[in-house]
GULO-441673 format. One record per atom (N, C-alpha, C, O): residue number from 1; residue in one letter; atom name; x, y, z. Coordinates in nm, 4 decimals, padded with zeros to 6 digits, always signed. Layout:
% GULO-441673
NUM, A, CA, X, Y, Z
...
//
This chain:
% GULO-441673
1, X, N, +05.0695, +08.9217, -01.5194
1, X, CA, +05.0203, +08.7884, -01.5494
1, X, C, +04.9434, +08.7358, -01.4297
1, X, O, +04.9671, +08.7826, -01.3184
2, X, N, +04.8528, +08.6413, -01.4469
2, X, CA, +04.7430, +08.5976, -01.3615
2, X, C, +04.7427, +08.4365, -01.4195
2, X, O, +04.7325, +08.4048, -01.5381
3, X, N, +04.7605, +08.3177, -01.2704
3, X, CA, +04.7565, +08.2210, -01.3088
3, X, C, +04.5940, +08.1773, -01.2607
3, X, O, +04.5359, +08.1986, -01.1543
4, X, N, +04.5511, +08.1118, -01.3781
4, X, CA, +04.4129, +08.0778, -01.3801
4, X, C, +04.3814, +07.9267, -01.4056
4, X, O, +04.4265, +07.8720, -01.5062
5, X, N, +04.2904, +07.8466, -01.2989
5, X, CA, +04.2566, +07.7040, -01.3784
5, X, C, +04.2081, +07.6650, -01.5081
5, X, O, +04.0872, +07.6446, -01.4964
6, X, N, +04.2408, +07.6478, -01.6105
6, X, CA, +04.1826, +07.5922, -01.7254
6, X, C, +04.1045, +07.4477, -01.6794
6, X, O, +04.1700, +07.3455, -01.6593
7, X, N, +03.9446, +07.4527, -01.6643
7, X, CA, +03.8866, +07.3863, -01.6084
7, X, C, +03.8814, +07.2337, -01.7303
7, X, O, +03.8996, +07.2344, -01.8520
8, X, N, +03.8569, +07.1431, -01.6587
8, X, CA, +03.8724, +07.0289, -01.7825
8, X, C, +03.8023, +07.0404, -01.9233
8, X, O, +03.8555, +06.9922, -02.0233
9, X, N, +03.6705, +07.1116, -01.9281
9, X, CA, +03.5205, +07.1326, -01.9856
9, X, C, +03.6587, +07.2117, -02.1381
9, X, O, +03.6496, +07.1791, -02.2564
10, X, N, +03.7420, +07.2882, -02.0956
10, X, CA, +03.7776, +07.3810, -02.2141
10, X, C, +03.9186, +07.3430, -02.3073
10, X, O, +03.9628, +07.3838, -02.4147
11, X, N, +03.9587, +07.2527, -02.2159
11, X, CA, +04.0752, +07.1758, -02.2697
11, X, C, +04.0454, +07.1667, -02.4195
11, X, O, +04.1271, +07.2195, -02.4950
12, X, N, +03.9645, +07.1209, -02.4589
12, X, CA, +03.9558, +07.1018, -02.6007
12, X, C, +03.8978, +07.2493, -02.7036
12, X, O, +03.9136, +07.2738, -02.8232
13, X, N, +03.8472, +07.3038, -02.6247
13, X, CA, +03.8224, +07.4570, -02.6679
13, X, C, +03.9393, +07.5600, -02.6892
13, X, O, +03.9506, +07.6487, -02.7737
14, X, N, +04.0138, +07.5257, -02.5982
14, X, CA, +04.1536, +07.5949, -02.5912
14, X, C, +04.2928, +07.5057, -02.6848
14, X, O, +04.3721, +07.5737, -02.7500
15, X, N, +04.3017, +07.4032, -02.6810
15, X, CA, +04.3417, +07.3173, -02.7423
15, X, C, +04.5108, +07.3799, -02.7822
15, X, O, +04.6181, +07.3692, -02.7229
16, X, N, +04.4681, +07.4506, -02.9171
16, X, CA, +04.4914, +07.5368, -03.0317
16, X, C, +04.6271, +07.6087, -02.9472
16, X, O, +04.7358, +07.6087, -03.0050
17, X, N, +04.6143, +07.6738, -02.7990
17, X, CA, +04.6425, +07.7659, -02.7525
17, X, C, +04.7699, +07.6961, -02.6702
17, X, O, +04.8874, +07.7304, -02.6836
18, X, N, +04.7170, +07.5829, -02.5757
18, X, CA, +04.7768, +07.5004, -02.4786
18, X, C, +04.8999, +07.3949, -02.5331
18, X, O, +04.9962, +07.3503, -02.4707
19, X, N, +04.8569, +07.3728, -02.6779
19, X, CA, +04.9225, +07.2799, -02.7196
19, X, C, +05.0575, +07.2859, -02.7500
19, X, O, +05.1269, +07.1848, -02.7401
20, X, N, +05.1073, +07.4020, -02.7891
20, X, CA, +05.2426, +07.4715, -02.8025
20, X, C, +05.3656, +07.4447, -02.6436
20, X, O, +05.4779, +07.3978, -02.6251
21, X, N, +05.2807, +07.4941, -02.5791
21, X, CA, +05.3156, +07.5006, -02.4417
21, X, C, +05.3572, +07.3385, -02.3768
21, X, O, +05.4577, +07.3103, -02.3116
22, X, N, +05.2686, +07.2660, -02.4099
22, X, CA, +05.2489, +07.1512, -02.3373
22, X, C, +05.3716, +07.0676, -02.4177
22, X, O, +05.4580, +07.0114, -02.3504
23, X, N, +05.3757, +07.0614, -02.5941
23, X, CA, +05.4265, +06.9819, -02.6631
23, X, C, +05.5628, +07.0071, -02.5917
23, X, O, +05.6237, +06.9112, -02.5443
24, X, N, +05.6319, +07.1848, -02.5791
24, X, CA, +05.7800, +07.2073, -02.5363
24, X, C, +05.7920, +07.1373, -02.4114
24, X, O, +05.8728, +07.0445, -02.4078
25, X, N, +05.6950, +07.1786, -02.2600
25, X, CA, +05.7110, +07.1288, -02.1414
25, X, C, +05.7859, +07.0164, -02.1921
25, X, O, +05.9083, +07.0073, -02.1823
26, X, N, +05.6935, +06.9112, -02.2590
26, X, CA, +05.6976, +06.7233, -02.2132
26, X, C, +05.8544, +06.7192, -02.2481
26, X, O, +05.9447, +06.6826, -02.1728
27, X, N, +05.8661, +06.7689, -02.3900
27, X, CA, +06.0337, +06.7495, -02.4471
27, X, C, +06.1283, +06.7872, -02.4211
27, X, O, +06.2311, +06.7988, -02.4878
28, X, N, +06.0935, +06.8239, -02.2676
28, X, CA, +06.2228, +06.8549, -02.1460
28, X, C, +06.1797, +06.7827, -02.0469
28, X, O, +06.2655, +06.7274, -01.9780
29, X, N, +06.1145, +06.7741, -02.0315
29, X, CA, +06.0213, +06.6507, -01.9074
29, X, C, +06.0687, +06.5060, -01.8710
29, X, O, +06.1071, +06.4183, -01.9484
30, X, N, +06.0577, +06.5021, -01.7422
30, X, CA, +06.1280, +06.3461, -01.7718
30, X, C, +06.0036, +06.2043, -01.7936
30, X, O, +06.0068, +06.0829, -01.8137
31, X, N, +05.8563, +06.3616, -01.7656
31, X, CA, +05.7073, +06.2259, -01.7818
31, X, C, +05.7268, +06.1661, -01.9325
31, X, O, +05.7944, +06.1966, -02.0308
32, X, N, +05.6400, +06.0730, -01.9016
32, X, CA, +05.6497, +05.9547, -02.0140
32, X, C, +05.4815, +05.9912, -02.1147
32, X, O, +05.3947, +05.9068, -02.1370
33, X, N, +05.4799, +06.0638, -02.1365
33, X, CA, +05.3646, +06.1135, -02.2541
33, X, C, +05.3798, +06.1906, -02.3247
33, X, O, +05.4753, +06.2673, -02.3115
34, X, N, +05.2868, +06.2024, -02.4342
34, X, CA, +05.2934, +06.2919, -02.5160
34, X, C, +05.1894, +06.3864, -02.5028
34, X, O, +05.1066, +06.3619, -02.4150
35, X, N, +05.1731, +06.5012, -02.5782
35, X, CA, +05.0658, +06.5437, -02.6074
35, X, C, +04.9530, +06.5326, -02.5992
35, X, O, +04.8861, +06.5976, -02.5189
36, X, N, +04.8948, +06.4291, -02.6982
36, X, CA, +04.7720, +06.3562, -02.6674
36, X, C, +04.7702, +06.3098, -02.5902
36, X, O, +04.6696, +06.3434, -02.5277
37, X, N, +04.8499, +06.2074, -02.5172
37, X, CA, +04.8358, +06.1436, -02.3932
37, X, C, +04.7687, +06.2438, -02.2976
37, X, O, +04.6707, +06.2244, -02.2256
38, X, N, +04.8443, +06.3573, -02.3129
38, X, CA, +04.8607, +06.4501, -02.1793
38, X, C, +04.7021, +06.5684, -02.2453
38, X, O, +04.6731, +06.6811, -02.2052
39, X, N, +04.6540, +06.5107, -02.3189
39, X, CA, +04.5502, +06.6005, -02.3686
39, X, C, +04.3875, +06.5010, -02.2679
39, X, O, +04.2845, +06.5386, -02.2121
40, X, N, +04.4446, +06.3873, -02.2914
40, X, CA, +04.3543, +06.2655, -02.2311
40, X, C, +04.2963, +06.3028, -02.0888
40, X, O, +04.1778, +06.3102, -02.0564
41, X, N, +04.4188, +06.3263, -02.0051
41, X, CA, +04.4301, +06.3481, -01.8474
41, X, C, +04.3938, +06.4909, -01.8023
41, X, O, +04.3359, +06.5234, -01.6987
42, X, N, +04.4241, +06.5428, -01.8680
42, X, CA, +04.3365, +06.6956, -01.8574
42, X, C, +04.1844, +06.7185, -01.9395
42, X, O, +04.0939, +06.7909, -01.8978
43, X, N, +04.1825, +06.6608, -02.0296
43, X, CA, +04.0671, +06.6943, -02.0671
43, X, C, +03.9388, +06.6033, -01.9556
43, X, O, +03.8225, +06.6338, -01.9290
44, X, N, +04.0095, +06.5052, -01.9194
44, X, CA, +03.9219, +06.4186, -01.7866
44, X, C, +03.8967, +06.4529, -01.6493
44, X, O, +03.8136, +06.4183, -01.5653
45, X, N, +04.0063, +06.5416, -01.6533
45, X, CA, +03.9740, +06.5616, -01.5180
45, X, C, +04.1256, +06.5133, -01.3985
45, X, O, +04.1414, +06.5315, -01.2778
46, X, N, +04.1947, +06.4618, -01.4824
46, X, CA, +04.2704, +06.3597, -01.3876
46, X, C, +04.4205, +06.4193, -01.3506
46, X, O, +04.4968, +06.3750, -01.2647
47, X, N, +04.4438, +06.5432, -01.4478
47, X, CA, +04.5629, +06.6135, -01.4274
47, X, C, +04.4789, +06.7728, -01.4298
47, X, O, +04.3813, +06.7903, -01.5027
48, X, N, +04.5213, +06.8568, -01.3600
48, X, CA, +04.4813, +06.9618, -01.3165
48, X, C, +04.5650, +07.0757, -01.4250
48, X, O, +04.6872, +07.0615, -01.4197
49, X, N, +04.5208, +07.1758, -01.5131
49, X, CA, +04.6151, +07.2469, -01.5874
49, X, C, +04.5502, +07.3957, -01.5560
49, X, O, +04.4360, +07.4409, -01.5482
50, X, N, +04.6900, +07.4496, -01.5414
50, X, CA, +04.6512, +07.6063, -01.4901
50, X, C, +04.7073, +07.6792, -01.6055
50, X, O, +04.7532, +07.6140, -01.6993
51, X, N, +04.7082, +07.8312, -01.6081
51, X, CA, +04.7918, +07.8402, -01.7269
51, X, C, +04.7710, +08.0521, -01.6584
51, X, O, +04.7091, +08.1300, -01.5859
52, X, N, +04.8714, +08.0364, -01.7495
52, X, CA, +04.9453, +08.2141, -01.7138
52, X, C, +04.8660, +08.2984, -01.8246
52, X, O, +04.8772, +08.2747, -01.9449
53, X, N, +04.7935, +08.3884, -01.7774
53, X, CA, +04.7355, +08.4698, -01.8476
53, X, C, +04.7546, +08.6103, -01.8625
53, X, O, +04.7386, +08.6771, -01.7603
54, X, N, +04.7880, +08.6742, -01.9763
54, X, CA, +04.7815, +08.8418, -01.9503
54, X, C, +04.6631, +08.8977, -02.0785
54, X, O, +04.6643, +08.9203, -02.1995
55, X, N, +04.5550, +08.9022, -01.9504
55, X, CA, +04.4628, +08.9468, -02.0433
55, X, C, +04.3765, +08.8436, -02.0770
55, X, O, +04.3108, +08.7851, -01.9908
56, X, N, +04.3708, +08.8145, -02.2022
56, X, CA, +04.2945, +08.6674, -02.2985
56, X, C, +04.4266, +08.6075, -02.3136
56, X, O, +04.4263, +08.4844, -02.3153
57, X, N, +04.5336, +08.6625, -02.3243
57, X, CA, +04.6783, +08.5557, -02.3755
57, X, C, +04.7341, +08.4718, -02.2751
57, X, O, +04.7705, +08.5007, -02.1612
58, X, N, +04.7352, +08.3311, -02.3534
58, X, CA, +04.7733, +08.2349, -02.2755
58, X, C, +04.9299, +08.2641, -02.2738
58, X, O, +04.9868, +08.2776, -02.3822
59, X, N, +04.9777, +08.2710, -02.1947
59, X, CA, +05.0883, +08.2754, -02.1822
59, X, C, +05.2356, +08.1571, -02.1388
59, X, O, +05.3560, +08.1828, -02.1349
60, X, N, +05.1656, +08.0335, -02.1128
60, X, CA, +05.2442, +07.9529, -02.0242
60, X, C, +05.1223, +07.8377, -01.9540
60, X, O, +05.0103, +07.8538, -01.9053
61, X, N, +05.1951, +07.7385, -01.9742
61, X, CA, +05.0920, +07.6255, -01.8911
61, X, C, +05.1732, +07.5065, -01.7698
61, X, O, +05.2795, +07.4447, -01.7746
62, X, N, +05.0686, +07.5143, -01.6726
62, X, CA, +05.1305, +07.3926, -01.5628
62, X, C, +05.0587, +07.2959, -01.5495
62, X, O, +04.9499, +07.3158, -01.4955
63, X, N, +05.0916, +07.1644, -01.5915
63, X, CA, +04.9976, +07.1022, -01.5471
63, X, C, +05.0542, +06.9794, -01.4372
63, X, O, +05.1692, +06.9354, -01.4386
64, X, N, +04.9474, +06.9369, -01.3447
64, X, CA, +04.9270, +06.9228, -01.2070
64, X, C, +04.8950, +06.7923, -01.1884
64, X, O, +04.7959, +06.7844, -01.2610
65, X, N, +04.9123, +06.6682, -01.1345
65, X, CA, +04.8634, +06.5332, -01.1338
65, X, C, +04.8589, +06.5312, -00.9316
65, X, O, +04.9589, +06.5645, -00.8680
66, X, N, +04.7722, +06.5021, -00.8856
66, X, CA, +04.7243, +06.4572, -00.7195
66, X, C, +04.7512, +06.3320, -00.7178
66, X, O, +04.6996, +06.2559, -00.7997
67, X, N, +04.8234, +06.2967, -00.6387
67, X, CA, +04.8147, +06.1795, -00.5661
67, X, C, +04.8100, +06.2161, -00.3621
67, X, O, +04.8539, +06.3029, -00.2866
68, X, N, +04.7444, +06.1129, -00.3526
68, X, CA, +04.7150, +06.0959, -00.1764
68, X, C, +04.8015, +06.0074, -00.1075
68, X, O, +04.7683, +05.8889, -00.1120
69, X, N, +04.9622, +06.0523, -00.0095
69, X, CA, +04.9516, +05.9542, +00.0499
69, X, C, +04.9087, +05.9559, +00.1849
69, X, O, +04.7949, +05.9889, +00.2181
70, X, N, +05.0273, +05.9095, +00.2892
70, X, CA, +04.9498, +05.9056, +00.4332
70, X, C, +04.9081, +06.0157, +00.4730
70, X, O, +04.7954, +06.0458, +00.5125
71, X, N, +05.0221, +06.0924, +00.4603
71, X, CA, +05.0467, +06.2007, +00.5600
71, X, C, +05.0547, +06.3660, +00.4753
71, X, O, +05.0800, +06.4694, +00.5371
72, X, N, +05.0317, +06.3615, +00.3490
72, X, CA, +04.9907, +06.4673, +00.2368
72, X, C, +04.8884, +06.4161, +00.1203
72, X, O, +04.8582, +06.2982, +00.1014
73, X, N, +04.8319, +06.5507, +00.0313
73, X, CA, +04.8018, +06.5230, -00.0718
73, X, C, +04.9066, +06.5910, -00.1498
73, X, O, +04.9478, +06.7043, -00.1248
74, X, N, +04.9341, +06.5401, -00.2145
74, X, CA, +05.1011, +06.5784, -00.3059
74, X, C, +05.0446, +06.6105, -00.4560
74, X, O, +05.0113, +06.5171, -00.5289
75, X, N, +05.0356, +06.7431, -00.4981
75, X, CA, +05.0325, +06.8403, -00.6048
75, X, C, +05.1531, +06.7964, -00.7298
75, X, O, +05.1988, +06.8886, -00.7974
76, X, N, +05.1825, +06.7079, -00.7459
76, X, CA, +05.2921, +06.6770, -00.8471
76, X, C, +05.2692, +06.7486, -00.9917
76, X, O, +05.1777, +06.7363, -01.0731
77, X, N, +05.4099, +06.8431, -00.9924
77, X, CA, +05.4089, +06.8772, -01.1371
77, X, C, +05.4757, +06.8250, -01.2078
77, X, O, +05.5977, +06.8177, -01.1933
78, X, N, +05.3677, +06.7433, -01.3646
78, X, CA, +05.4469, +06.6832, -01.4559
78, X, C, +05.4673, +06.7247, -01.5858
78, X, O, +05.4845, +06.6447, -01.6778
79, X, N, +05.4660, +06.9326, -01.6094
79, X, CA, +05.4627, +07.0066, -01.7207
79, X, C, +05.4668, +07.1361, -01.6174
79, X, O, +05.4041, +07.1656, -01.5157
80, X, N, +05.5969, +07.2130, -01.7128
80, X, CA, +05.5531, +07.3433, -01.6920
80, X, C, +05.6417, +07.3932, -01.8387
80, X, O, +05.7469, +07.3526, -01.8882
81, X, N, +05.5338, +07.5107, -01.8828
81, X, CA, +05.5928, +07.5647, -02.0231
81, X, C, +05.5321, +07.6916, -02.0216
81, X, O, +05.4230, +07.7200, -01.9722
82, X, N, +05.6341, +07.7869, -02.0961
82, X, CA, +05.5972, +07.9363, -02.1397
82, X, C, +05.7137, +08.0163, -02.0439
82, X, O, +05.7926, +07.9711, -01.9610
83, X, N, +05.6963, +08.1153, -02.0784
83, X, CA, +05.7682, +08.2397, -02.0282
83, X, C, +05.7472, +08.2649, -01.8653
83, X, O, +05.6403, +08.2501, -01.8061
84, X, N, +05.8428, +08.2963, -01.8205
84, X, CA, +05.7835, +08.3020, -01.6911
84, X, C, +05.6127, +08.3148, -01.5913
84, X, O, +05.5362, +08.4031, -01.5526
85, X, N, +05.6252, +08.1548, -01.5871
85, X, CA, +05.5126, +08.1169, -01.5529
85, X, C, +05.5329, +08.0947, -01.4407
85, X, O, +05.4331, +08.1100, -01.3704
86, X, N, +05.6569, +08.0518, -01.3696
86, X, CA, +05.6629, +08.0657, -01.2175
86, X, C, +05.8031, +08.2026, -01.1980
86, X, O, +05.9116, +08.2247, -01.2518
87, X, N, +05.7492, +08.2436, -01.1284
87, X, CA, +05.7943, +08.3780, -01.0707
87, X, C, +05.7497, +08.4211, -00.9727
87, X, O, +05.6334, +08.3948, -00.9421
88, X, N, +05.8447, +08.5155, -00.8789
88, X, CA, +05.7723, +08.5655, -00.7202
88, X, C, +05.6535, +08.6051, -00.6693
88, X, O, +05.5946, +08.6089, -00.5613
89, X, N, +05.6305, +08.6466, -00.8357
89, X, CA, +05.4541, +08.7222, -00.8015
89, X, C, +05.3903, +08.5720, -00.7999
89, X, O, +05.3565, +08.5085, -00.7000
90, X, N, +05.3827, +08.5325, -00.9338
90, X, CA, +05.3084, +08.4173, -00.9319
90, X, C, +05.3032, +08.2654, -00.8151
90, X, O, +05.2044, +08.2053, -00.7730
91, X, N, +05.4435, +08.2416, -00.7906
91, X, CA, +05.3859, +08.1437, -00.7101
91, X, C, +05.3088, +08.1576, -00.5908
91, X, O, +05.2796, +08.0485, -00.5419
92, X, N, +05.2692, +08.2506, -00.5325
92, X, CA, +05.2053, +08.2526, -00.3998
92, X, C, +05.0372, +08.1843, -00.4715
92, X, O, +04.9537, +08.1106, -00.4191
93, X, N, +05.0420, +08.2529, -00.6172
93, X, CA, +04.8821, +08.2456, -00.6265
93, X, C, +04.9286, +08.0643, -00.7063
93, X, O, +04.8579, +07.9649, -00.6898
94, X, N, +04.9990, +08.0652, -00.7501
94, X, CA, +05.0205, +07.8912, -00.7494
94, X, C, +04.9707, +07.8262, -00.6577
94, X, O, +04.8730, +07.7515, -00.6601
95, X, N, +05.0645, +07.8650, -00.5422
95, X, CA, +05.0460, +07.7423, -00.4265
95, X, C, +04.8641, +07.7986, -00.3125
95, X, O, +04.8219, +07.7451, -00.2099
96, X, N, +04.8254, +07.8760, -00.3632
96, X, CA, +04.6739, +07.8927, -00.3286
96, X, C, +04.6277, +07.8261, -00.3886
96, X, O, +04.5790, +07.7422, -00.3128
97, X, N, +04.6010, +07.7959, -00.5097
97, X, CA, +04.4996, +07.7123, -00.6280
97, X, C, +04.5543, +07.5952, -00.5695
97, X, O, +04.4666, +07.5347, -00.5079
98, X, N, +04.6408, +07.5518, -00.5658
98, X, CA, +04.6719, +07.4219, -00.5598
98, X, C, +04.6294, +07.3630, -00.3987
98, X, O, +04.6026, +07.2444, -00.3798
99, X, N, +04.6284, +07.4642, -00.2912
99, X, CA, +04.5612, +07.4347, -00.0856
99, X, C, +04.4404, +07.4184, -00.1200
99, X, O, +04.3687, +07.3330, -00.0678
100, X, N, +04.3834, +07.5365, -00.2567
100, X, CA, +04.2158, +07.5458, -00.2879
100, X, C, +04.1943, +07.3756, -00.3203
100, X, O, +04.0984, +07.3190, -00.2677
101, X, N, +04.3018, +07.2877, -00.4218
101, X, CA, +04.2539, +07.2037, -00.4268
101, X, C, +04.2718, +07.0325, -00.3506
101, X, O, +04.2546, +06.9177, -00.3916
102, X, N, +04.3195, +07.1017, -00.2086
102, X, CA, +04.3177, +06.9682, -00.1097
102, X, C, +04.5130, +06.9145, -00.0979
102, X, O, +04.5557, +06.8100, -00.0487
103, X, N, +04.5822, +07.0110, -00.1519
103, X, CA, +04.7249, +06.9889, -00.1739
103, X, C, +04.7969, +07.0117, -00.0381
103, X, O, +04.7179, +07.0654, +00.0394
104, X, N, +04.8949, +06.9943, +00.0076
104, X, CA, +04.9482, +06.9943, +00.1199
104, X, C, +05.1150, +06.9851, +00.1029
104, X, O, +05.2004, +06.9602, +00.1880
105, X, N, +05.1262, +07.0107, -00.0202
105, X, CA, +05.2756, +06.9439, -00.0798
105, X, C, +05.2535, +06.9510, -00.1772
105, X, O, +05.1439, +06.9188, -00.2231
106, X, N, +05.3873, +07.0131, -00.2718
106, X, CA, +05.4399, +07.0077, -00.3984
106, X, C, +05.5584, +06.9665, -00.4386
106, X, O, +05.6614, +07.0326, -00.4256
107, X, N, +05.5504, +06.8462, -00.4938
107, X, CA, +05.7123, +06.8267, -00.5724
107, X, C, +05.6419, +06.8266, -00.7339
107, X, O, +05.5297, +06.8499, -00.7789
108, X, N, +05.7630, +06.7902, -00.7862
108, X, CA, +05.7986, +06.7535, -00.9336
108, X, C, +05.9408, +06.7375, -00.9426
108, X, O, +06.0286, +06.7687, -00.8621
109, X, N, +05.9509, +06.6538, -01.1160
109, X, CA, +06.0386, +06.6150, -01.1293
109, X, C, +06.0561, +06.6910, -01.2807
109, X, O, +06.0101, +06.6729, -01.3935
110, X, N, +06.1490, +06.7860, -01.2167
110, X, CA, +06.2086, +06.8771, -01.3120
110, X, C, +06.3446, +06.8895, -01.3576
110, X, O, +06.4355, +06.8567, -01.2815
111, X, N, +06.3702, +06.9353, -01.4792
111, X, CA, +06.5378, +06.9766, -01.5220
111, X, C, +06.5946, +07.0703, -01.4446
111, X, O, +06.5422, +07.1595, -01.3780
112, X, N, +06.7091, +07.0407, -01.4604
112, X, CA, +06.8080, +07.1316, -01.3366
112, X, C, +06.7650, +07.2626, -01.3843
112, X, O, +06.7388, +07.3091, -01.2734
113, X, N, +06.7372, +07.3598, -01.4674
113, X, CA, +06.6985, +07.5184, -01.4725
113, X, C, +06.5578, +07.4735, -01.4306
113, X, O, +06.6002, +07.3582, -01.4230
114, X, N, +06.4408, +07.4615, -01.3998
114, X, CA, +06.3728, +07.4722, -01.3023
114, X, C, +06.3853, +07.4294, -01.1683
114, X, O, +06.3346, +07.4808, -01.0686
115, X, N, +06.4626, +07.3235, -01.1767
115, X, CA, +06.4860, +07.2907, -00.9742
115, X, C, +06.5529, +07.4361, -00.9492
115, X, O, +06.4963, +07.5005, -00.8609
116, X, N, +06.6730, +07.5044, -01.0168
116, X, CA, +06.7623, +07.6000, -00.9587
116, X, C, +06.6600, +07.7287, -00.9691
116, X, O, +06.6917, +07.8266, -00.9017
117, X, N, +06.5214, +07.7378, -01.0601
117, X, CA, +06.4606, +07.8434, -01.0031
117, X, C, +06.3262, +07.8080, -00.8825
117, X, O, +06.2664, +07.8797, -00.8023
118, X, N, +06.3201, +07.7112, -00.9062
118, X, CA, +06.2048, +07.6681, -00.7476
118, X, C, +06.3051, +07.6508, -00.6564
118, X, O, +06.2344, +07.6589, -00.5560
119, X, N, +06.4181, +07.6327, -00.6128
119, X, CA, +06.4889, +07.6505, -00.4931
119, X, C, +06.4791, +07.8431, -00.4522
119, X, O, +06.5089, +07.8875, -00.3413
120, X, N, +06.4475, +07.9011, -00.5306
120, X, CA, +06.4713, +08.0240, -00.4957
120, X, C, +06.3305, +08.0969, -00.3810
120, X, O, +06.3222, +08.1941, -00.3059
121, X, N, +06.2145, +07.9549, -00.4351
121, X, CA, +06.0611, +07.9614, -00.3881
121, X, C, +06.0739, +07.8788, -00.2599
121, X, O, +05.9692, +07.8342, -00.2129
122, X, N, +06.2040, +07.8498, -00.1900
122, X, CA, +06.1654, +07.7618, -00.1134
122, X, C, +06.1448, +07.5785, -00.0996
122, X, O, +06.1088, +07.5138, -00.0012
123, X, N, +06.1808, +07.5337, -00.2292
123, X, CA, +06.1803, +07.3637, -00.2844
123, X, C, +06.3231, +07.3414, -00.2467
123, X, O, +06.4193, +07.4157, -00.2663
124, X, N, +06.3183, +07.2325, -00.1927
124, X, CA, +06.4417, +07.1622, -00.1967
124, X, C, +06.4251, +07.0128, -00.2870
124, X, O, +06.3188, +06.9546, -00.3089
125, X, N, +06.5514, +06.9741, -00.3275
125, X, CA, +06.5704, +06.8330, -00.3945
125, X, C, +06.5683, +06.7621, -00.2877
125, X, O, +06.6078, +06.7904, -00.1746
126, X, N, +06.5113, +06.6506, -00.3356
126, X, CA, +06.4627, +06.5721, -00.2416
126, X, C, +06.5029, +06.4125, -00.2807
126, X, O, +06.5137, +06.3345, -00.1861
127, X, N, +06.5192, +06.3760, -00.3797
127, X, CA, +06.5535, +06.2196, -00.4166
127, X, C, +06.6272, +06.2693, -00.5853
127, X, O, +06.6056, +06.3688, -00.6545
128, X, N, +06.6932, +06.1833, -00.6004
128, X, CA, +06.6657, +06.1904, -00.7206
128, X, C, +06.6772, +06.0247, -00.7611
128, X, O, +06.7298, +05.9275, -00.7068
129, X, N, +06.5965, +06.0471, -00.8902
129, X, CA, +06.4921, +05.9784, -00.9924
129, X, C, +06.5966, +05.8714, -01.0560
129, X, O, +06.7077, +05.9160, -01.0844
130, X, N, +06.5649, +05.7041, -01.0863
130, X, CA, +06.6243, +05.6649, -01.1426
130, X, C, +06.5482, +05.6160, -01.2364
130, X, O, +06.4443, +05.6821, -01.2349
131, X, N, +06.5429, +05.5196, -01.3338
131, X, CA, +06.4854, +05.4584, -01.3954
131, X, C, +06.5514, +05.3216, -01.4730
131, X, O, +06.6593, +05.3361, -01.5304
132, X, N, +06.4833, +05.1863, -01.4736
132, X, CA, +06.5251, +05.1112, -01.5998
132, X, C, +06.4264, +05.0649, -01.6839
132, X, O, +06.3961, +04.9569, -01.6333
133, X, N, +06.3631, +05.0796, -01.7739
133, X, CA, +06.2690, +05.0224, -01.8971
133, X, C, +06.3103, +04.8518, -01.9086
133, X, O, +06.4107, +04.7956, -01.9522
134, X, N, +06.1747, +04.7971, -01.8441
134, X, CA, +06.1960, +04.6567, -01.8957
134, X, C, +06.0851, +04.6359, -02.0067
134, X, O, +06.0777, +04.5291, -02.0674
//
């Protein structure tokens, strides 16, 4: 497998392919979108989506939101879906695409079976997340 940028231009070309992937990510996710939402931000430009390839087969998708603060640009992942899409081979070429794009730092806010396999890459927990809906 080979992780590759799905550039914004194909989001909707690929659609068909990504959408499987993306719908499972969110409905373990603790982000607050859906689908379409999350079809919006990638197809713009504004969330970064890579995706696991063997061959032409999509295999798995990550998608990526930047924010800047002082002292990093922070790579936040708010989707990851498919079959082993992060794995030993793969993350090195993860965390290249992501230096390629001005990153300096990666968190996300993931379910405990992905924190317990990105601790194995080197992530530590770092806060955890509260929330109240007013």
């Amino acid at each position: 497998m080979k992780i590759l940028r799905i550039p914004p231009e194909q989001v909707a070309q690929r659609w068909s392919t990504i959408v499987p992937f993306l719908e499972d990510a969110l409905t373990k996710a603790v982000a607050d979108v859906n689908a379409d939402q999350a079809k919006v931000y990638l197809s713009s430009g504004q969330w970064l989506l890579l995706g696991g390839f063997e061959g032409e087969n999509l295999l798995g998708i990550v998608a990526v939101q930047f924010s800047n603060r002082a002292n990093d640009r922070v790579a936040f992942i708010t989707a990851v879906g498919g079959k082993e899409i992060i794995n030993e081979t793969l993350i090195d070429e993860f965390r290249t695409i992501l230096r390629a794009q001005g990153a300096t730092m990666i968190q996300g806010c993931v379910r405990e079976s992905v924190a317990r396999l990105l601790r194995r890459f080197g992530f530590a927990e770092r806060a955890i997340l509260v929330e109240n809906k007013l």
